[in-house]
C-alpha positions as protocol buffer text, in pm:
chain_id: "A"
residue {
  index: 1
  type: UNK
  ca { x: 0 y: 0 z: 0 }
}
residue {
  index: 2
  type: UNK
  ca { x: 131 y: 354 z: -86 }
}
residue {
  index: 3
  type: UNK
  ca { x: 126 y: 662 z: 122 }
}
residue {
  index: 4
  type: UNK
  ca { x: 166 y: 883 z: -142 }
}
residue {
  index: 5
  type: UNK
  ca { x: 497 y: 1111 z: -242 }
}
residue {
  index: 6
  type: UNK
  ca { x: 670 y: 1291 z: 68 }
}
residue {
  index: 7
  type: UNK
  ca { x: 866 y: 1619 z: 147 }
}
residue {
  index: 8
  type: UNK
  ca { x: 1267 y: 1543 z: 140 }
}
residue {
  index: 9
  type: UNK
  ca { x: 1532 y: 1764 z: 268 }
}
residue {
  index: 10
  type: UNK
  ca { x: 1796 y: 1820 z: 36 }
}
residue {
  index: 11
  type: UNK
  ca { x: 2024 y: 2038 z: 216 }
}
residue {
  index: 12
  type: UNK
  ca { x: 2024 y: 2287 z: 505 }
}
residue {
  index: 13
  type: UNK
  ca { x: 1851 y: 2612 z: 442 }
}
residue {
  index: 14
  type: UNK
  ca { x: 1737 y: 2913 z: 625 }
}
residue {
  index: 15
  type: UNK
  ca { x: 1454 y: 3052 z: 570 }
}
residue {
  index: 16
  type: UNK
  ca { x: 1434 y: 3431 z: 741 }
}
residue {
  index: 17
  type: UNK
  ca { x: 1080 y: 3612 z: 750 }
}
residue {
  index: 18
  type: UNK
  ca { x: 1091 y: 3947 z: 791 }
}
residue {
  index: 19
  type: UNK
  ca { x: 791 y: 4174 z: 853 }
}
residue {
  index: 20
  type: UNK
  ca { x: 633 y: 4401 z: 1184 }
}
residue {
  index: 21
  type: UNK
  ca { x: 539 y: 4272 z: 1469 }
}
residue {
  index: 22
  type: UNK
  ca { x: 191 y: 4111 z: 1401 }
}
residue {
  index: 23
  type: UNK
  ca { x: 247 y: 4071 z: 1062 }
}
residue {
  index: 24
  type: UNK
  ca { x: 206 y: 3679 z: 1075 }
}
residue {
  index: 25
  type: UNK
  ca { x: 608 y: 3570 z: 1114 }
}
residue {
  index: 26
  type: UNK
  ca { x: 559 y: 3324 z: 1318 }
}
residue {
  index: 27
  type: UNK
  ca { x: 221 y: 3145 z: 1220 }
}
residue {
  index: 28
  type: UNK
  ca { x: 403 y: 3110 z: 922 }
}
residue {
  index: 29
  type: UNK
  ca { x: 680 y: 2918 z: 1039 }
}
residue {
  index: 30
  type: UNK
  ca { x: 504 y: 2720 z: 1252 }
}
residue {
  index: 31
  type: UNK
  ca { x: 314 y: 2622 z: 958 }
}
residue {
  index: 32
  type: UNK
  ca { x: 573 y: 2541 z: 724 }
}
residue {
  index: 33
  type: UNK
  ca { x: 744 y: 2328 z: 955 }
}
residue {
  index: 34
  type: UNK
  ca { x: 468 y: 2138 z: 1002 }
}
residue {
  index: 35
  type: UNK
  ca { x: 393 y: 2102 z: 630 }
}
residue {
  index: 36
  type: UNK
  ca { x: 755 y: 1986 z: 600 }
}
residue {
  index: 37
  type: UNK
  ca { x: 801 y: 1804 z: 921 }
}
residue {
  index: 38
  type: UNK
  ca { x: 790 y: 1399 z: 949 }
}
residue {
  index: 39
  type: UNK
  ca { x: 1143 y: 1308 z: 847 }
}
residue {
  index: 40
  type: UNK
  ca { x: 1251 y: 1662 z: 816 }
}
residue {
  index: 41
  type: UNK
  ca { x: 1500 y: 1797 z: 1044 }
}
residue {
  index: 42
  type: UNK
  ca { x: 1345 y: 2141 z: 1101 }
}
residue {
  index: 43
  type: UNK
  ca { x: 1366 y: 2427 z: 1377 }
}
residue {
  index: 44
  type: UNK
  ca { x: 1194 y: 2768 z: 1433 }
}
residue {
  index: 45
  type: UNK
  ca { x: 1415 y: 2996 z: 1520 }
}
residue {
  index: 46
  type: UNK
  ca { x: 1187 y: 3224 z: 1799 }
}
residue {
  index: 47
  type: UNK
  ca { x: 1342 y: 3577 z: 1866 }
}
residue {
  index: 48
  type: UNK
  ca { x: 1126 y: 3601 z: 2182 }
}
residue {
  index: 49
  type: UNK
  ca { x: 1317 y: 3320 z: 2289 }
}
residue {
  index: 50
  type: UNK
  ca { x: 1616 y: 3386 z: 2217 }
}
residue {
  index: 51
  type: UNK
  ca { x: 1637 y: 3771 z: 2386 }
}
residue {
  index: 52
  type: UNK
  ca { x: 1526 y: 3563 z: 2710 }
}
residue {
  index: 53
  type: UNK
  ca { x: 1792 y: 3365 z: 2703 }
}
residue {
  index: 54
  type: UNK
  ca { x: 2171 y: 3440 z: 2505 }
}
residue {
  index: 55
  type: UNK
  ca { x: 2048 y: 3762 z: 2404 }
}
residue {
  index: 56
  type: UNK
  ca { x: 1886 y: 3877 z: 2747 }
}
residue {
  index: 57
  type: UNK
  ca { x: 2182 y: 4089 z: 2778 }
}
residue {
  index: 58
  type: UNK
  ca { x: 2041 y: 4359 z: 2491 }
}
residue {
  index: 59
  type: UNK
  ca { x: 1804 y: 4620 z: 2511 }
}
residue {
  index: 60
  type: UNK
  ca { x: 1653 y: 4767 z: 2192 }
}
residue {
  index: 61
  type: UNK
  ca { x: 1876 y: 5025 z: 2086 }
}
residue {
  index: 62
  type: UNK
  ca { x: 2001 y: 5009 z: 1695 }
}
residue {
  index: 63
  type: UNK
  ca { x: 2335 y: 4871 z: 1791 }
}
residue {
  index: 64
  type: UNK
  ca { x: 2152 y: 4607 z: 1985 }
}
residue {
  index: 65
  type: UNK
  ca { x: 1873 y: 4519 z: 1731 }
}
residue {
  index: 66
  type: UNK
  ca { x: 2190 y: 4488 z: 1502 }
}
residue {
  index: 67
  type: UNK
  ca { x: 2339 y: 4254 z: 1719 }
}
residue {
  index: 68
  type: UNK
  ca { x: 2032 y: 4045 z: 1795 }
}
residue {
  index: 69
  type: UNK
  ca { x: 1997 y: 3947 z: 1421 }
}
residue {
  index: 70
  type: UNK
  ca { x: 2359 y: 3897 z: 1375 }
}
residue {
  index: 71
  type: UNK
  ca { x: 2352 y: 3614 z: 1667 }
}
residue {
  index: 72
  type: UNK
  ca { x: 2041 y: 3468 z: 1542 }
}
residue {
  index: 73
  type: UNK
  ca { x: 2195 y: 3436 z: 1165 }
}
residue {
  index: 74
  type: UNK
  ca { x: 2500 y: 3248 z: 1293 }
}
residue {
  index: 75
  type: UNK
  ca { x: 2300 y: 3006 z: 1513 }
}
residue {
  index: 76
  type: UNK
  ca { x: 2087 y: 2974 z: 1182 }
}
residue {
  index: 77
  type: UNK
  ca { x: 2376 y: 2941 z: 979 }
}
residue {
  index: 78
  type: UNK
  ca { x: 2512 y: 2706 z: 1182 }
}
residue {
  index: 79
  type: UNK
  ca { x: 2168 y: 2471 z: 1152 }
}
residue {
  index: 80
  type: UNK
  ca { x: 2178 y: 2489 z: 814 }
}
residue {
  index: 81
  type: UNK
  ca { x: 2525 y: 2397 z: 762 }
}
residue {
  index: 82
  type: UNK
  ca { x: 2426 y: 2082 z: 930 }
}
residue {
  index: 83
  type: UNK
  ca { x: 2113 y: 1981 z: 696 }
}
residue {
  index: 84
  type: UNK
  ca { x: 1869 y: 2138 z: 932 }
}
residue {
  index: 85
  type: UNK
  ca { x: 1550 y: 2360 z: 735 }
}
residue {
  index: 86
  type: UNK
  ca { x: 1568 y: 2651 z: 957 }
}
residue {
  index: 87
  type: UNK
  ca { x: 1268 y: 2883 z: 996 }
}
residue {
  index: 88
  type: UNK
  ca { x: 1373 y: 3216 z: 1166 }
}
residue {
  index: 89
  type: UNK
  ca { x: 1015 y: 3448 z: 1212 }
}
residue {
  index: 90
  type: UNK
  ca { x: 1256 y: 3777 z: 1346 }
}
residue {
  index: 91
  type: UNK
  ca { x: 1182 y: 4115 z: 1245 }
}
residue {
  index: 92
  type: UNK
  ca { x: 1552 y: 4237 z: 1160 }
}
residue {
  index: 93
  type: UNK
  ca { x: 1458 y: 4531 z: 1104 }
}
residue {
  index: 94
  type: UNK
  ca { x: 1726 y: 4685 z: 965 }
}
residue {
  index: 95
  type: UNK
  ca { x: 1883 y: 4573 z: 548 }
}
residue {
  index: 96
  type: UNK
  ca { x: 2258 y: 4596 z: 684 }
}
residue {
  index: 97
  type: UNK
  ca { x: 2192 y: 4302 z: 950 }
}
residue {
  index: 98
  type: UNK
  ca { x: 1954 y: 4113 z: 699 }
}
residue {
  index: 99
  type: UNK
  ca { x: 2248 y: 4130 z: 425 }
}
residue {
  index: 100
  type: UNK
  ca { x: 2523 y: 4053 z: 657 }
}
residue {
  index: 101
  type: UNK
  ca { x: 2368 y: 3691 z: 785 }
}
residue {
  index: 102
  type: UNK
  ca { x: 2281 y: 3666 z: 363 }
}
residue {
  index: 103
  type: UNK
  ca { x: 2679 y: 3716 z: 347 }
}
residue {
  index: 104
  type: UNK
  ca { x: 2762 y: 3504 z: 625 }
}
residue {
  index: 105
  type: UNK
  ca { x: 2573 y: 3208 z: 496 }
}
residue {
  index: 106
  type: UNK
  ca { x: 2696 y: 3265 z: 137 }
}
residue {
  index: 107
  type: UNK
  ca { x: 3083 y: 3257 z: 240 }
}
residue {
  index: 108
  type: UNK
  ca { x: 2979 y: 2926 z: 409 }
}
residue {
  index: 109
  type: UNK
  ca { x: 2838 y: 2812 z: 145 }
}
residue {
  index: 110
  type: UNK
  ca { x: 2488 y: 2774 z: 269 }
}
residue {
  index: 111
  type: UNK
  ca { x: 2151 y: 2839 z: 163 }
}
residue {
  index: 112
  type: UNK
  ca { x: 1969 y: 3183 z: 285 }
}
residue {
  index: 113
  type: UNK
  ca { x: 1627 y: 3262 z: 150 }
}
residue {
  index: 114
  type: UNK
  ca { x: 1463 y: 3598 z: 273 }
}
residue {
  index: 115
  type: UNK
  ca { x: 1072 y: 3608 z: 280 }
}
residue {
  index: 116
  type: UNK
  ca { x: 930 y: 3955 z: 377 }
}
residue {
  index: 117
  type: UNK
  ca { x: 579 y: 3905 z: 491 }
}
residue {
  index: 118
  type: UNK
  ca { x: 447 y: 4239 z: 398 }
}
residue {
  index: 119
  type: UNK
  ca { x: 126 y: 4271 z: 581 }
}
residue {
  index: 120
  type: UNK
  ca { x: 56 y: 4654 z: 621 }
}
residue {
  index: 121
  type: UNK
  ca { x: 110 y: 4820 z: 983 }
}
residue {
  index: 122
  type: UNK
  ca { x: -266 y: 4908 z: 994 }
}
residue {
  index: 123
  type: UNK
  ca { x: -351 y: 4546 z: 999 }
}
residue {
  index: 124
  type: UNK
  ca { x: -88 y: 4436 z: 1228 }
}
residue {
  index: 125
  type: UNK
  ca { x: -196 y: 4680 z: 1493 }
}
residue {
  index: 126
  type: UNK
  ca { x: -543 y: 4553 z: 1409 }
}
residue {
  index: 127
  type: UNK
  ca { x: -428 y: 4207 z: 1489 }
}
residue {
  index: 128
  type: UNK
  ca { x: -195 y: 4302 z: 1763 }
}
residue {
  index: 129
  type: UNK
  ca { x: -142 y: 3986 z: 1945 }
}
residue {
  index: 130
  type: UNK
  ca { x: 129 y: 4063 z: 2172 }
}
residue {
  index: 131
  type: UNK
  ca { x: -75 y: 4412 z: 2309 }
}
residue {
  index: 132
  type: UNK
  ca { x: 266 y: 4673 z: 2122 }
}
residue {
  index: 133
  type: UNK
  ca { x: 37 y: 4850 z: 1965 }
}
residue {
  index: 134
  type: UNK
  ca { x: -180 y: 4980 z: 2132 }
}
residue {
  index: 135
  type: UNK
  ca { x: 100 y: 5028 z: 2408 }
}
residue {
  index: 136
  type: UNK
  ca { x: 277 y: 5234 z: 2184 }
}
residue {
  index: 137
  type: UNK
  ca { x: -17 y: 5429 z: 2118 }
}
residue {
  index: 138
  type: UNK
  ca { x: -102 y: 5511 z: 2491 }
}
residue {
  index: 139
  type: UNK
  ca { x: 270 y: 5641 z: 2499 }
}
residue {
  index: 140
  type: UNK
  ca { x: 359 y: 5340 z: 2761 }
}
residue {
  index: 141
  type: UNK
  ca { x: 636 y: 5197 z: 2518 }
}
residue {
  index: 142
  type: UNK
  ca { x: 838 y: 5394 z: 2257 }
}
residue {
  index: 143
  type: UNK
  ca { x: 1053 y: 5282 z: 1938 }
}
residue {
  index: 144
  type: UNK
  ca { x: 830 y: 4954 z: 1850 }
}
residue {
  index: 145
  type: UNK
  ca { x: 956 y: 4874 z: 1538 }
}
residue {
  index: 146
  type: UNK
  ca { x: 753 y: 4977 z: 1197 }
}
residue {
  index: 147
  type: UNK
  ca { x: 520 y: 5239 z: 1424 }
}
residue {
  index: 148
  type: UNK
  ca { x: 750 y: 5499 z: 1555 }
}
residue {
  index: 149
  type: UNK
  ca { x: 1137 y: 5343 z: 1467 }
}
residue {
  index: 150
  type: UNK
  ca { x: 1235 y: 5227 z: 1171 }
}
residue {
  index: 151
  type: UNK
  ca { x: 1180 y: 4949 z: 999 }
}
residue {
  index: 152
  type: UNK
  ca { x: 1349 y: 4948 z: 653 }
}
residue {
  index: 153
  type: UNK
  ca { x: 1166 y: 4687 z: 404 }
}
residue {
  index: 154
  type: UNK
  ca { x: 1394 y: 4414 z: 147 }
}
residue {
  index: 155
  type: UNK
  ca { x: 1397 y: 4585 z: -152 }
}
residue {
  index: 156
  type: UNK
  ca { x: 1449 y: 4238 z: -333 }
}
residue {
  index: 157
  type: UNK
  ca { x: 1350 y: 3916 z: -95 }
}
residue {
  index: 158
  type: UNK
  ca { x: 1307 y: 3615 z: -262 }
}
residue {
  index: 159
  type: UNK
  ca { x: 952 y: 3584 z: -146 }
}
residue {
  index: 160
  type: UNK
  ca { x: 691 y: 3832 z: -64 }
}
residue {
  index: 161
  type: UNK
  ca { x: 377 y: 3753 z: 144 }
}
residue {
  index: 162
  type: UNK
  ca { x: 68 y: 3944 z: 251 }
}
residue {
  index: 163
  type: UNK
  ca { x: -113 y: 3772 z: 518 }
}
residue {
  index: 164
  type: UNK
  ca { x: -424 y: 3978 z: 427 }
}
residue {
  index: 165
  type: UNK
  ca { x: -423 y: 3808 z: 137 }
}
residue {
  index: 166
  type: UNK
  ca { x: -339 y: 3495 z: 196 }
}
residue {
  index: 167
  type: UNK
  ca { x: -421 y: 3313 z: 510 }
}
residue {
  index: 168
  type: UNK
  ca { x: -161 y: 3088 z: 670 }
}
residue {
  index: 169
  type: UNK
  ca { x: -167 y: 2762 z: 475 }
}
residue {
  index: 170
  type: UNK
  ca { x: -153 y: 2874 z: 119 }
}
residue {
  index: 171
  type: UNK
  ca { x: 90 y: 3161 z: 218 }
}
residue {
  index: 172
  type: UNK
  ca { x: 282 y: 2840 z: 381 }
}
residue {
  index: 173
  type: UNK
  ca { x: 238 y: 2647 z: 81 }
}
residue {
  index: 174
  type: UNK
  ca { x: 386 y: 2946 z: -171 }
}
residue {
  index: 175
  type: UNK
  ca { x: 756 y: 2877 z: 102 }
}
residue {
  index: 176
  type: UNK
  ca { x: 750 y: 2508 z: 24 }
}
residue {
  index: 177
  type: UNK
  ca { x: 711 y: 2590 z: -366 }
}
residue {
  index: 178
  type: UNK
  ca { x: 1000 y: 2849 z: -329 }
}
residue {
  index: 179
  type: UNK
  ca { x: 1211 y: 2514 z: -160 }
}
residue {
  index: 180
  type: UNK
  ca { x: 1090 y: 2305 z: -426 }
}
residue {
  index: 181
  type: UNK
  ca { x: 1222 y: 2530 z: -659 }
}
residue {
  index: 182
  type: UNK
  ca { x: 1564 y: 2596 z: -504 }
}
residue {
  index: 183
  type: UNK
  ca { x: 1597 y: 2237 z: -486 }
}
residue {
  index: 184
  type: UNK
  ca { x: 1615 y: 2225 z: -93 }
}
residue {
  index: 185
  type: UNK
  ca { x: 1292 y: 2012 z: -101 }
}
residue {
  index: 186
  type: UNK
  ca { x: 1196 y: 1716 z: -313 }
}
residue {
  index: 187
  type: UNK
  ca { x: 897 y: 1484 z: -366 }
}
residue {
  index: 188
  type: UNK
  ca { x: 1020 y: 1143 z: -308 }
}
residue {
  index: 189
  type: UNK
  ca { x: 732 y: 832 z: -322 }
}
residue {
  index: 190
  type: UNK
  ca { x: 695 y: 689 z: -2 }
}
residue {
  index: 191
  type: UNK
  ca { x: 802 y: 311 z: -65 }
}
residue {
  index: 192
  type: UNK
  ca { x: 514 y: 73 z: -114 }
}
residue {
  index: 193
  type: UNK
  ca { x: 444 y: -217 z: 156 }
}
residue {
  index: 194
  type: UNK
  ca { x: 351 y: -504 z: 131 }
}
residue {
  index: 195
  type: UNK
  ca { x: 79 y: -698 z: 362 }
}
residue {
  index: 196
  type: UNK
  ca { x: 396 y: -914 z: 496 }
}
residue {
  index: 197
  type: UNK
  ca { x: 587 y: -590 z: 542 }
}
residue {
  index: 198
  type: UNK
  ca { x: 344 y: -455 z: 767 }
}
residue {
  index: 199
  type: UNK
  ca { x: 275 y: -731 z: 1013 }
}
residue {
  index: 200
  type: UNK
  ca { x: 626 y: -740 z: 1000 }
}
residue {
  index: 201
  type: UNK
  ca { x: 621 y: -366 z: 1203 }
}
């Protein structure tokens, strides 16, 4: 009996989605690696995370943005160097830190794909699931990213998304083509077992 053709990792690859806060960064991963995931080695990458823990030394100053994205592109790079499909949903908001990790992982020979999930501020503020927005509007926070500090948009990403557009599966769907098509992913047919080979397992 077949399963039907499966999702193969090729290589390593990161896979860096850029947008505001709210904009739908990490739905998105979470969805793609579950598209992908069975025998694929994949990890999300969560910037929340990782300022509580090696990065709970910076504050949000430019210089420490800067340095937030840089450390989360070498841990990436260093995933992807070892066949993992990583998913990094981080704002990085600034092109000299997004083109340095591109750098990084091109000197190393490994594969960086940038996908800037475009969804307007309005909407994200709409949405606003971690409560920025509107705390940045009642003056309680300043310099949230995209609202008032800057947030400087890829002038060529690989991908572009707009989750008002597209909700999460078919925008998830248009990352796996982009794999697909960089050769990181393959179909593969799942092998075809027999009765025997069943009761067997």
């Amino acid at each position: 009996m077949a399963s039907g053709p499966a999702l193969r990792l090729n290589r390593g690859a990161t896979v860096w989605l850029t947008g505001l806060s709210g904009a739908g960064k990490s739905t998105l991963a979470g969805t793609v690696a579950e598209l992908v995931g069975g025998g694929t080695e994949v990890e999300v990458l969560d910037g929340d995370e990782i300022r509580r823990t090696i990065s709970s030394d910076l504050g949000f100053s430019r210089q420490d943005r800067d340095a937030q994205g840089r450390r989360v592109g070498f841990i990436a790079e260093l995933l992807t160097r070892h066949r993992v499909l990583t998913l990094v949903p981080v704002i990085a908001p600034y092109a000299e830190t997004r083109d340095a990790v591109r750098e990084r992982h091109e000197r190393n020979g490994s594969a960086f794909l940038e996908v800037y999930v475009s969804t307007p501020l309005g909407e994200c503020a709409r949405r606003d699931p971690k409560g920025l927005y509107a705390k940045a509007a009642s003056g309680e926070i300043t310099g949230l990213t995209g609202y008032d500090d800057v947030y400087e948009q890829p002038e060529h990403p690989d991908l572009r998304l707009d989750t008002t557009e597209l909700d999460a599966g078919p925008s998830a769907e248009r990352i796996v083509d982009l794999l697909l098509e960089r050769g990181v992913l393959e179909y593969v047919e799942s092998p075809v077992l027999t009765g025997s080979e069943y009761r067997d397992r």
